[in-house]
C-alpha positions in Angstrom: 79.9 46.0 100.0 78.0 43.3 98.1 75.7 45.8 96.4 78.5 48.0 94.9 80.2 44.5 93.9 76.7 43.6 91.8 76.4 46.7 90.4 80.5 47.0 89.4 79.1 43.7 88.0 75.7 44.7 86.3 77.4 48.2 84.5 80.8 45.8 84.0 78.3 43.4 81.8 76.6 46.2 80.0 80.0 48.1 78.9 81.4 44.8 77.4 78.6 44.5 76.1 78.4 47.8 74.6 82.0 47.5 73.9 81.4 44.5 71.1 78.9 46.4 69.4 80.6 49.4 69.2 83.9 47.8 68.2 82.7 44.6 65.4 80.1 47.7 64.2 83.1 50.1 63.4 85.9 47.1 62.0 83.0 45.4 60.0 81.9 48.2 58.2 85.8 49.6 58.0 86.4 46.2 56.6 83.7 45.9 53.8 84.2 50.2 53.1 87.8 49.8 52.6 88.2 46.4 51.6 88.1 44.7 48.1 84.7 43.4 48.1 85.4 41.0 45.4 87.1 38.8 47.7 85.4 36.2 49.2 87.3 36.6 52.7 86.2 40.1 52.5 83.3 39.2 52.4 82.9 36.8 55.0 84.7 38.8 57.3 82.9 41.8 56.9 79.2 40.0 57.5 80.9 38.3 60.7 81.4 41.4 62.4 78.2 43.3 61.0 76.3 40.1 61.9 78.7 40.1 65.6 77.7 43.9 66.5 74.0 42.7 65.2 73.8 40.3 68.7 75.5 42.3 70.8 73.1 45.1 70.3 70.7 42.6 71.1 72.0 41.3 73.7 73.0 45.0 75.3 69.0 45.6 75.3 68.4 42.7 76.9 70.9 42.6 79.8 69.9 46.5 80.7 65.9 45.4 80.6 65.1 48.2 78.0 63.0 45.2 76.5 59.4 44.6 77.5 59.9 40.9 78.3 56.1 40.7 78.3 55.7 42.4 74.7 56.3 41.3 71.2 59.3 43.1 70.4 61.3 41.0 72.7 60.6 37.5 70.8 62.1 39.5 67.4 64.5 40.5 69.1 65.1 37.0 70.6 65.1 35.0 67.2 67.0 37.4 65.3 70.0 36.6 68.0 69.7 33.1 67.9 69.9 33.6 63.8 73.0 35.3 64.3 74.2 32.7 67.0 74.4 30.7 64.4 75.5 32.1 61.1 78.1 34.5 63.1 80.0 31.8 63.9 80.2 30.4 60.6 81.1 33.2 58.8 83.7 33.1 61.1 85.4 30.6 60.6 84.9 30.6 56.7 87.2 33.6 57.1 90.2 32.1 58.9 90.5 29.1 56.6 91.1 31.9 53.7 94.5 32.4 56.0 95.4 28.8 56.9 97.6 28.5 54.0 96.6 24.4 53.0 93.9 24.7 50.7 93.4 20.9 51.2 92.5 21.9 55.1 90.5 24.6 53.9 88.2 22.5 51.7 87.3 19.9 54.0 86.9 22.5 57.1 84.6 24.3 55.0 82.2 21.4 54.0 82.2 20.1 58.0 81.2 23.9 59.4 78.5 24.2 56.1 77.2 21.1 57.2 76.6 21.7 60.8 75.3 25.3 59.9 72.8 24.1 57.8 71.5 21.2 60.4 72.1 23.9 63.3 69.4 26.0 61.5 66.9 23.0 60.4 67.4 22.1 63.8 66.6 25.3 66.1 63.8 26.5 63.4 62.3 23.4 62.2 63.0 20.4 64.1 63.4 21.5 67.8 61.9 25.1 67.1 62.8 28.0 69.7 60.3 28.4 72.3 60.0 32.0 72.7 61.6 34.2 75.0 59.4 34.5 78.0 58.7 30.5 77.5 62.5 29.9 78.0 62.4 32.5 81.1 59.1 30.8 82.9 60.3 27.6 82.0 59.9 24.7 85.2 62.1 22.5 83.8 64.5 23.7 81.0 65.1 21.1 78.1 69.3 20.9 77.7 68.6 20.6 73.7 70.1 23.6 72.4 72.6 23.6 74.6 73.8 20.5 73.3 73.2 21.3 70.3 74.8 24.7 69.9 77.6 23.8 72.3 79.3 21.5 69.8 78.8 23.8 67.0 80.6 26.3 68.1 83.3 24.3 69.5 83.5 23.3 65.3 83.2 27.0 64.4 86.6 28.0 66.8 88.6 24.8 67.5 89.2 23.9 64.0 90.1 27.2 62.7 92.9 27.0 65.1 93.5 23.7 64.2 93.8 24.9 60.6 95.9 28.1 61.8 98.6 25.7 63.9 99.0 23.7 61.1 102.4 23.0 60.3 103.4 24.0 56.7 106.4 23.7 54.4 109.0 26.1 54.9 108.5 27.6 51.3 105.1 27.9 51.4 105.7 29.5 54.8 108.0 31.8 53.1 105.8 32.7 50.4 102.8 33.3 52.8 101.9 37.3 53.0 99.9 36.5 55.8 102.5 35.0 58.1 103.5 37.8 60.6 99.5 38.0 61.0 98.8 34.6 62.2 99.8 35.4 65.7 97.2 37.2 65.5 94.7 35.6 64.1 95.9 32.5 66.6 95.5 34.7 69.2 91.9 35.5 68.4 91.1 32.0 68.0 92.3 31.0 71.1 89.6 33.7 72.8 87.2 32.3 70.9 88.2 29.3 72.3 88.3 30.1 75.8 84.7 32.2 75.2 83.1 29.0 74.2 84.6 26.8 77.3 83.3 29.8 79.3 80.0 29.8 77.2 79.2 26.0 77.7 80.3 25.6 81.8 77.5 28.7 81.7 75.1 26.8 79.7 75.1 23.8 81.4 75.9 24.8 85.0 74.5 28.4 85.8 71.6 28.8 83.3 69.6 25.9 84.2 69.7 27.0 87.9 68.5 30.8 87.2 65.4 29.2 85.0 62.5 29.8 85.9 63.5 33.5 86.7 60.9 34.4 89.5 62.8 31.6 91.7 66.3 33.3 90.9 68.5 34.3 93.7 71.1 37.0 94.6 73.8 34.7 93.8 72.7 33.2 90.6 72.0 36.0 89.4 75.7 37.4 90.5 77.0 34.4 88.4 75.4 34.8 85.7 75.7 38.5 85.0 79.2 37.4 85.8 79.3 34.4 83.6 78.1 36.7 80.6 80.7 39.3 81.0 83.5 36.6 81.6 82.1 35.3 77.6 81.3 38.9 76.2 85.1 40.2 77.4 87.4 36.6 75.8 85.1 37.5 73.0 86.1 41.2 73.2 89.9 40.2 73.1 89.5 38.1 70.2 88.2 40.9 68.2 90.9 43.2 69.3 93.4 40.5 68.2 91.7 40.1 64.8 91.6 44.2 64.7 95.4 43.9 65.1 95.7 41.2 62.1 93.5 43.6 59.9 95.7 46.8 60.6 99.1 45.3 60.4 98.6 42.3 57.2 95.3 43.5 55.3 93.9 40.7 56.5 90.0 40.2 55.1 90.5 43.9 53.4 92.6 41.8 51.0 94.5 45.1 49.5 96.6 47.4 51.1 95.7 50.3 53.2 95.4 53.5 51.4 96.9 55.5 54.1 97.9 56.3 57.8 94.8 57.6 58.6 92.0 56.3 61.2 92.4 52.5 60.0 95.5 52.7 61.1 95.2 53.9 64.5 94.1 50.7 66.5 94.7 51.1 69.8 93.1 54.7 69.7 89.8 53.5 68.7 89.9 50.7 71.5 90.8 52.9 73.8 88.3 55.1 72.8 85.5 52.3 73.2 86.5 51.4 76.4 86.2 54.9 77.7 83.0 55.3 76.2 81.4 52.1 76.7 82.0 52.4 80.5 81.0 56.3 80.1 77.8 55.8 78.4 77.1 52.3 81.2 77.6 54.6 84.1 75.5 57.7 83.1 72.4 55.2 82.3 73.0 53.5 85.4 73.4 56.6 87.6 70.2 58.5 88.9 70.2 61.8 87.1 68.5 62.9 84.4 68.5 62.3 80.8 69.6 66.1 79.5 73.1 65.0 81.7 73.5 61.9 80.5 73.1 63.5 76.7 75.2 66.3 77.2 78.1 64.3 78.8 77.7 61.8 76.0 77.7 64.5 73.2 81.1 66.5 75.1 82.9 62.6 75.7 82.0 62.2 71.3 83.8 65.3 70.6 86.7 64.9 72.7 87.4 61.4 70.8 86.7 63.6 67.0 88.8 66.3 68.8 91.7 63.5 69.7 91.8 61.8 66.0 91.9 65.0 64.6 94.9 65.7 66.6 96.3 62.4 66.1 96.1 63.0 62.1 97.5 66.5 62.5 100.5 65.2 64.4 101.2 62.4 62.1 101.3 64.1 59.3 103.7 66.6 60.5 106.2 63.6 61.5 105.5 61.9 58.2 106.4 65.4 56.3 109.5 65.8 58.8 110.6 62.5 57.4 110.1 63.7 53.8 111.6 66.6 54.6 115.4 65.6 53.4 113.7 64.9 49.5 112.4 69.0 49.7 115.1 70.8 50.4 118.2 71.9 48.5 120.6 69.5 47.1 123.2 72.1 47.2 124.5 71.0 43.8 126.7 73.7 43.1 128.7 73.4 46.1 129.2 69.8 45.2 129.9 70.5 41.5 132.6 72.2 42.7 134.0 70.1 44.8 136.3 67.7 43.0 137.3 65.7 46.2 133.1 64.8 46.6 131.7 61.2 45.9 129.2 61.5 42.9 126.7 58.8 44.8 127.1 60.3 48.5 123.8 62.6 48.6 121.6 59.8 46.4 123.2 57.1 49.1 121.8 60.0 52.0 118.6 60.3 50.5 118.0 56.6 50.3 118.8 55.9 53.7 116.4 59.0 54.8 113.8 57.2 52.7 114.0 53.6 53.7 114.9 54.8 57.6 112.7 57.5 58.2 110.3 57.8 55.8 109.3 53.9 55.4 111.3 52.5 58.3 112.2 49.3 56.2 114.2 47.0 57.6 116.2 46.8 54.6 116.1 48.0 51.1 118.2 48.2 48.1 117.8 50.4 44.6 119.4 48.7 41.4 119.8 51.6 38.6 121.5 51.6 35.0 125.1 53.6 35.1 124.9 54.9 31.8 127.5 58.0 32.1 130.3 58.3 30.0 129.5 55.4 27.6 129.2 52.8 30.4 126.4 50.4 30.9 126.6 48.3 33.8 124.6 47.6 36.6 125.1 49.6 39.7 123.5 49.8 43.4 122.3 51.5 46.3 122.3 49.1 49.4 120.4 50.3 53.0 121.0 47.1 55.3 120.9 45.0 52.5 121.6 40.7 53.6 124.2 39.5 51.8 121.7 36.0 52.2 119.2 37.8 50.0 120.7 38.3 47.0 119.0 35.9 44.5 116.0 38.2 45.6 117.5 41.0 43.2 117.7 38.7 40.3 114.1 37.8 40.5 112.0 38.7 37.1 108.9 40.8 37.6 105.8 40.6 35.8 105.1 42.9 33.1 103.3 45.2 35.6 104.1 48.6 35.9 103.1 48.3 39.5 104.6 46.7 43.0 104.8 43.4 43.1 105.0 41.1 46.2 108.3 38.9 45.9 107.2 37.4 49.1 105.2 37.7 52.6 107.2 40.5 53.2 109.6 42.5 50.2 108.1 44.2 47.6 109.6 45.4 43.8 108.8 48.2 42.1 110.7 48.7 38.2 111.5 51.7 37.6 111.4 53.8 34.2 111.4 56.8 32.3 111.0 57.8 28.7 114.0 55.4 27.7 112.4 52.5 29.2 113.2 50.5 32.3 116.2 52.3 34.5 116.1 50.0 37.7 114.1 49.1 40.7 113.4 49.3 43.9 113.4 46.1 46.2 112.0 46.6 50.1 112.0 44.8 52.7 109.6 44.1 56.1 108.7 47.0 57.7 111.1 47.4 61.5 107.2 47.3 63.3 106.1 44.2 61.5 103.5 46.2 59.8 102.0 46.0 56.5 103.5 49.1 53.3 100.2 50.7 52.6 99.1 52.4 49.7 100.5 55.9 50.4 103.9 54.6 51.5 104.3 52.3 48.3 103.5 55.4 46.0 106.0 57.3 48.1 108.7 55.1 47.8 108.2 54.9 44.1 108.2 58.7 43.3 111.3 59.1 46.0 113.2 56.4 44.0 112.6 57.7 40.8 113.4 61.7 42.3 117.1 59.5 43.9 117.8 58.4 40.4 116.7 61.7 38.9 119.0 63.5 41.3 122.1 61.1 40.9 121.3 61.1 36.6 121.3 65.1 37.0 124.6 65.1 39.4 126.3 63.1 37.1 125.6 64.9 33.5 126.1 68.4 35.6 130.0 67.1 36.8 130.6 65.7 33.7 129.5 69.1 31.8 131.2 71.0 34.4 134.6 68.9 33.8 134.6 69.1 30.2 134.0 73.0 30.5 137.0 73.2 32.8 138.9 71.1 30.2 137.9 73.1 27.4 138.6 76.1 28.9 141.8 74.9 29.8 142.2 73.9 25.8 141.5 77.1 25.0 143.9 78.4 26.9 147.0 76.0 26.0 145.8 76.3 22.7 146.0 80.4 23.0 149.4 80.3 24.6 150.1 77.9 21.4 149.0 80.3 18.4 150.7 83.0 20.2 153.8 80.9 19.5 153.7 80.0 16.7 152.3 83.3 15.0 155.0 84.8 17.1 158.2 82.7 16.6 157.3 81.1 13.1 155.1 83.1 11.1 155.3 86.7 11.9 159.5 86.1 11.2 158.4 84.2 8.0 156.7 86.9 7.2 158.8 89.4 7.8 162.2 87.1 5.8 159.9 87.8 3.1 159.5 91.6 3.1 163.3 92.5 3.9 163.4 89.9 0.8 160.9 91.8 -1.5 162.4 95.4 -0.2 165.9 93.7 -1.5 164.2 93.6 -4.7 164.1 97.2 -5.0 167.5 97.6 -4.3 168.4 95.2 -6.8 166.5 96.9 -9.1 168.0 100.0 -7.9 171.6 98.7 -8.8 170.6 97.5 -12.3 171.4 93.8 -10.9 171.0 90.5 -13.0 167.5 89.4 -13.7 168.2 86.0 -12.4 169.4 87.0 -8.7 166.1 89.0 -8.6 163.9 86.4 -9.7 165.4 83.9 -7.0 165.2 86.3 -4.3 161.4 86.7 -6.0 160.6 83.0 -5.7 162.3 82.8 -1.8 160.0 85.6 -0.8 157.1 83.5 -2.1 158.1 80.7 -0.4 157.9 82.0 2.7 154.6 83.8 2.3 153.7 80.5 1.3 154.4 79.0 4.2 152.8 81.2 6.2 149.8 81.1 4.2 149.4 77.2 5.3 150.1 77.5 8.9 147.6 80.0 9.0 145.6 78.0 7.0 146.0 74.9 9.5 145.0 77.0 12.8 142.0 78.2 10.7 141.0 73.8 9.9 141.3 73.6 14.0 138.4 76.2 14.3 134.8 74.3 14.4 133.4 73.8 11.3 129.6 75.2 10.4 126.6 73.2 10.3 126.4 71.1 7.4 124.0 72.6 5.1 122.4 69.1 4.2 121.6 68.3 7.7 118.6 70.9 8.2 117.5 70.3 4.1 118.1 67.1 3.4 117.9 65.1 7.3 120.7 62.8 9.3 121.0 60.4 6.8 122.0 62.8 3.8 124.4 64.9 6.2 126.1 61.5 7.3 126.5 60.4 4.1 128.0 63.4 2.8 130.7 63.7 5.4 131.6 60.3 4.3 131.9 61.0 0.6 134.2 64.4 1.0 135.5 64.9 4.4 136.5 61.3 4.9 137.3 59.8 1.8 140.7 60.0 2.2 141.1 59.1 5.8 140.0 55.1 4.8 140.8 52.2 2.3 137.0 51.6 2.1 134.1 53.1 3.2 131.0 51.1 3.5 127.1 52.6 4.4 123.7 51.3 4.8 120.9 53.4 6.3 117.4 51.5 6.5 114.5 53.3 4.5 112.4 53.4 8.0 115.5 54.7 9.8 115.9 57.6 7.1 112.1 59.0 7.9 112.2 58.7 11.0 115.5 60.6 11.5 113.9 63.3 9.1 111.3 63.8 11.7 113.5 64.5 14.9 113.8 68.1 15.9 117.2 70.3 14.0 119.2 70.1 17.4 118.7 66.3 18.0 119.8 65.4 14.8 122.7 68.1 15.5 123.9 66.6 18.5 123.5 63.2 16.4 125.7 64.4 13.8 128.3 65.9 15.7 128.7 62.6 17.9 128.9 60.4 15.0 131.5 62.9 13.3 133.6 62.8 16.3 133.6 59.0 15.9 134.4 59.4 12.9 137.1 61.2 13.0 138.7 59.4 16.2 138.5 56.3 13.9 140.5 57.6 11.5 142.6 59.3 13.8 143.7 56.6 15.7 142.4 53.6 14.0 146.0 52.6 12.5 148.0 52.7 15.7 151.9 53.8 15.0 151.4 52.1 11.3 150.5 54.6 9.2 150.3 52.2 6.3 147.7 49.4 7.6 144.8 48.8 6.1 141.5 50.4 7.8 137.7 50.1 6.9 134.8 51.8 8.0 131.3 50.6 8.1 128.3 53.1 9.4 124.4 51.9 9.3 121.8 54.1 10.1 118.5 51.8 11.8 115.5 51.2 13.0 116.0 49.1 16.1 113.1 50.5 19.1 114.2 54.1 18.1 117.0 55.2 16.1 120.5 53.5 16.2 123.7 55.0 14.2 126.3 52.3 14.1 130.2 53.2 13.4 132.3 50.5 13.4 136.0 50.3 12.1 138.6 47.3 12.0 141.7 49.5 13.3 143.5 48.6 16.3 141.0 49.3 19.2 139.3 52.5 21.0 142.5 55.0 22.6 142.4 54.3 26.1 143.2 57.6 28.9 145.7 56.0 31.0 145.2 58.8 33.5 141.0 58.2 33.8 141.1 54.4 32.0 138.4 56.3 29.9 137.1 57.8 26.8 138.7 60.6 25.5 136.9 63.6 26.6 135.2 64.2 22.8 132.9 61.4 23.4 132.2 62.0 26.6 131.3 65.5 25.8 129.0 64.2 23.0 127.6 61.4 25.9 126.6 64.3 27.6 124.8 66.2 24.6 123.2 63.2 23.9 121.6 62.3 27.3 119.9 65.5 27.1 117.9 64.5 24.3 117.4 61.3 25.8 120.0 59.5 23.7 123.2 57.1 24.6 126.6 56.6 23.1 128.1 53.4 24.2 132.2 52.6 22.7 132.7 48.7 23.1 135.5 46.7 21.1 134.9 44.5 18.5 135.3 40.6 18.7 137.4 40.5 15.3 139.5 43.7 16.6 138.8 47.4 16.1 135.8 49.4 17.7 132.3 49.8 17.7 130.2 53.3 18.5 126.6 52.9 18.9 124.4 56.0 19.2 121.1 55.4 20.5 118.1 58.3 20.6 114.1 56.7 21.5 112.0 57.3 18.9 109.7 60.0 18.4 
């Protein structure tokens, strides 16, 4: 029973062993490959594990006697493990102070461990050099010097990170920490460390001396200390699955944010992985068979594990593209356009909460977007479990980035934009796992805002269009019904007054009557034609007048100022218009139907001005003003000093002509925006971005 308890023992030390090397080998090099190398944490990290998986290479050839202990490979191998004894450590701890939050702890920390570094090394390589490996093993009497040397430093290169970890801090620098939900972690790891150096020195001073020299070792030592080692080599083991955990879920030493879901960020499968395979590949060279076994079983255990993360990646990206899957199907806009009953916001609300819930799985999030529909510019929202504690987080300025910035440890803002300039943003909050955003969920969350916004923008213009068709169709109509009428019961008997008057004519003339009764009934008959001529004429003025023949020769400016001169000259007391010599050639430049849709806009302004500017008093004073500028693109300014904008008191909106021109506008890119004035009357402002 003894013998399969030392050799559950012997292959137990070896597989931790092999374990360490395997994992610090694959999160050094993942660290210093995917990490921002510019970093000094980065750095340090990544050269702690490289120089980690370094020793326990070492040390896995030395516990499974694959050295010649009587050659001269073994001393190389022997100094290059003490180098790394001591530097490891050290780089060590240079890493966790980047995380400890007090740069005041950090400095002094970091001078102590560079100071005992330094005077380990003069002392192991120049002071008390190493005696060399089969010197330390024959030894009669072994000299406790490193040990109490070494001892102390690592207890320096362990305890005081820790100490620096535990530290209390202030609550807003707490707050403002993006490493906080990692120093668990990173605590946790220490404390390993910790225990693996208690562990290290009761071997040190208790069980080495007794196995040295080795030819007098016993069974039982030799139990112990095989035990002893993989008791250090496993705390050690945990504390570098701990830090792995810190890495994946806070970029910690990678300093930047994962790029993706991919094999970084699947943890536990690559321990699991090493564990299977270190005690695989310790059992086959333990076991008596021969090599070609042990190879083939080690090449069919490697592609299992390619065959499992390849799996993995499959299955994760079909749940991530389920998750998208609400932002690739059908909107089903037409149904909803014709639904008057349906909430304009309802399916950019659902596609938010799909986002932040499925496809991010934020804890909270909330999307702040520009209502500019209908001539309204206020601020409106999108909430998904938004705090009602948090909101001085949404007033917070952002940097002139174009990019995500960190608000704090854990939300994120992204401004959003589009041609016109700056249209919202997009604040997140932690992640429901704790977990760090990565790259690929960042971009994602930008591009689905921006599609949300898109969607709603597009919704909105569509109903708008769609209810001013319906109301212009239904203008049509009562205006149809209206002609009929009045062609009907007005003009056509007008008309026809006047031809039984002109036939009388004849007869008068027939009957020799007076010249004078024939030249009254003359002048009647022409009256009425008359009158029919203007009512005629008057549905003819309701008709939509042609293009303006200036516009498309002479630009904006000369087509505004034209329709000032002639077709409101009379609607004012005084007309009054500036256009900026910058604003005129750069109007000239933008395309015939911009500067159509421009036009129109302003005319119906215009004419609503003049229309409803004096109220019920028909003889008030009213002035016009109308600037054409330059201002970030160009601005068309009608202003008027009447009694204020008419008011629907069905809708408590614009009339539907402006908001039909709001519409034509957005799809240039432009805005019209009525507001009243502070001295009384009203002031339009059409906005288009510059070419």
């Amino acid at each position: 029973m003894s013998h399969w308890i030392d050799i559950a023992i012997f292959v137990g030390a070896q597989a931790v062993s092999l374990f360490n090397t395997v994992l610090l080998l694959w999160l050094g090099l993942t660290v210093l490959l995917t990490g921002n190398r510019r970093k000094p944490a980065t750095i340090a990290g990544g050269v702690g594990l490289l120089l980690g998986a370094l020793f326990f290479m070492g040390h896995t050839l030395l516990i499974a006697h694959t050295v010649d202990f009587f050659g001269g490979g073994v001393n190389i191998v022997w100094r290059v493990m003490w180098f790394v004894l001591v530097v490891a450590p050290y780089f060590w701890g240079l890493a966790i102070f980047y995380y400890s939050g007090d740069p005041a702890t950090g400095r002094w920390v970091r001078r102590i461990l560079t100071a005992a570094m330094f005077f380990m090394v003069l002392s192991l390589f120049l002071i008390f050099p190493l005696p060399t490996f089969l010197e330390f093993v024959l030894a009669p009497a072994l000299a406790p010097v490193i040990a109490w040397l070494y001892v102390p430093y690592l207890f320096l290169c362990f305890v005081l990170p820790l100490i620096a970890l535990r530290r209390p801090r202030t609550r807003k620098a707490l707050w403002r920490d993006p490493f906080r939900r990692a120093r668990p972690w990173l605590i946790a790891a220490a404390m390993m460390l910790t225990i693996a150096v208690v562990a290290f020195a009761f071997t040190a001073y208790l069980i080495v001396p007794r196995a040295i020299p080795v030819y007098t070792i016993g069974e039982n030592e030799l139990r112990e200390l095989y035990f002893a080692d993989e008791l250090v080599a496993g705390f050690i083991g945990l504390a570098v699955i701990f830090l792995g955990r810190a890495v994946l879920s806070n970029s910690v030493l990678t300093e930047r944010l994962q790029a993706g879901s991919g094999l970084f960020a699947r943890w536990r499968n690559v321990v699991g992985v090493a564990i299977i395979g270190s005690l695989f590949v310790a059992l086959l060279y333990n076991l008596n068979i021969r090599p070609i076994y042990s190879v083939l079983l080690t090449v069919i255990l490697a592609v299992m594990a390619y065959a499992l993360f390849n799996w993995r990646q499959y299955v994760e990206h079909e749940e991530f593209m389920r998750r998208l899957n609400p932002f690739v199907t059908s909107l089903h806009l037409h149904e909803r356009l014709l639904t008057s009953d349906v909430d304009s916001e309802q399916e950019s609300r659902e596609l938010f909460t799909a986002l932040c819930r499925d496809a991010l799985r934020a804890d909270h999030a909330c999307l702040l977007f520009d209502g500019s529909i209908g001539g309204q510019h206020e601020r409106q929202r999108i909430d998904y479990h938004w705090p009602l504690d948090q909101e001085t987080l949404l007033q917070t300025s952002l940097s002139n980035s174009i990019d995500w910035s960190r608000l704090d440890g854990d939300r994120w803002a992204y401004p959003l934009s589009d041609s016109r300039g700056a249209i919202g943003r997009l604040i997140l909050g932690p992640k429901l796992d704790g977990n760090e955003y990565n790259v690929q969920e960042l971009q994602v969350a930008a591009a689905c805002a921006e599609r949300i916004l898109d969607a709603l923008a597009g919704e909105q213009l569509a109903r708008v269009a769609v209810n001013l068709l319906q109301q212009r169709i239904a203008q049509v109509q009562v205006l149809s019904a209206q002609h009929k009428r009045i062609l009907h019961d007005d003009v056509l008997p007008q008309i026809h007054l006047a031809l039984l008057k002109v036939e009388s004519l004849r007869s008068v003339g027939r009957d020799s009557a007076s010249t004078v009764d024939g030249a009254q009934r003359i002048d009647e008959a022409i009256t009425s034609l008359t009158q029919a001529h203007r009512r005629i004429s008057a549905l003819v003025r309701e008709m939509s007048n042609a293009v303006p023949t200036r516009l498309e020769s002479e630009g904006l400016a000369a087509a505004v100022q034209s329709a000032l001169e002639h077709d409101f000259r009379d609607s004012f007391d005084h007309i009054a218009w500036q256009a900026e010599p910058a604003a005129i050639e750069q109007a000239k430049r933008l395309p015939l139907f911009a500067t159509e849709v421009i036009f129109y806009a302003a005319q119906e302004a215009m004419r609503n001005a003049a229309k409803h500017g004096r109220g019920g008093d028909a003889h008030r004073p009213l002035h016009l003003e109308v600037a054409l500028r330059n201002q970030a693109g160009l601005k068309l300014i009608i202003e008027d000093d009447g009694v204020g904008r008419p008011i629907d008191q069905a809708t408590n909106e614009a009339g539907s002509g402006l908001r039909f021109h709001t519409t034509m506008l957005a799809v240039i890119g432009g805005t019209l925006s009525v507001e009243d004035r502070s001295g009384g009357g009203t002031r339009v402002s059409i906005s288009v971005p510059g070419s």
